[in-house]
C-alpha positions as CSV (number, residue, x, y, z in Angstrom):
1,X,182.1,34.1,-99.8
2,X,183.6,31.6,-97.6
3,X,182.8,28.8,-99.6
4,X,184.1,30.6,-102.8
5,X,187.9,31.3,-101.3
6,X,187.8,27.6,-99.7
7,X,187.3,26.2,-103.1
8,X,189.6,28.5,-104.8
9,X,192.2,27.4,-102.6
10,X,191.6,23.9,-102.9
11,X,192.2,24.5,-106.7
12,X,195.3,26.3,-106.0
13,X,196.5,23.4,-103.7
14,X,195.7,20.8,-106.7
15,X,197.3,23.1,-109.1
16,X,200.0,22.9,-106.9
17,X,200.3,19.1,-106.3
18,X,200.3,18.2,-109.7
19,X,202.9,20.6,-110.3
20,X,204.9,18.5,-107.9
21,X,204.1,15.3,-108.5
22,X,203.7,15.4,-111.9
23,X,206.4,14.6,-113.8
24,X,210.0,14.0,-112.6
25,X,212.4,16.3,-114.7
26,X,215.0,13.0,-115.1
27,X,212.5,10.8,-116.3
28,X,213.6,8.7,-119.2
29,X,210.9,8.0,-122.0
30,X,210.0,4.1,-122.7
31,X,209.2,2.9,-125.4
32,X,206.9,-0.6,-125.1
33,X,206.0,-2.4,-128.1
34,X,202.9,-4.5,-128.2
35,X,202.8,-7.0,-130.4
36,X,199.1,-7.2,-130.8
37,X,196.9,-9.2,-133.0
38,X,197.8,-11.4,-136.7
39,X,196.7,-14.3,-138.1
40,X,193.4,-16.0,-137.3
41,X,193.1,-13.6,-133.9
42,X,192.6,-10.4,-135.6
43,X,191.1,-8.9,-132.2
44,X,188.2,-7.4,-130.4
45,X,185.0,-6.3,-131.5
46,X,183.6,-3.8,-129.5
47,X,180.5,-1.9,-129.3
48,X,178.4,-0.9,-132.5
49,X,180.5,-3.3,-134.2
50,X,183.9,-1.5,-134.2
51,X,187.2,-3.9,-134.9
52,X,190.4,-3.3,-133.0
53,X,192.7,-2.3,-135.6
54,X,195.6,-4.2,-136.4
C-alpha cells in the first residue's frame, strides 16, 4: 500500500511540475520558416525507401 500512495504522489508531483513549467502564459508564438529542399537536392531517403517531401 505504501508503494501504491508513493507512486501516486509522484504522479501528482509531475502533474504538478508540468503544470508549472509548462508553458509561460506571455509566450509569443514563432513562426520559423525552413527553406528545405529544390532543385537537384530533393532530400533524404529514409528507411523502406520513404522521400522527404518537398
Amino acid at each position: 500500500m505504501k508503494k501504491v500512495l508513493k507512486n501516486v504522489s509522484f504522479v501528482i508531483l509531475l502533474l504538478k511540475m508540468c503544470i508549472i513549467f509548462g508553458q509561460e502564459i506571455d509566450a509569443q508564438k514563432r513562426i520559423v520558416i525552413d527553406v528545405g529542399h529544390g532543385g537537384k537536392d530533393t532530400g533524404a531517403i529514409g528507411t523502406n525507401s520513404i522521400q522527404e517531401r518537398i
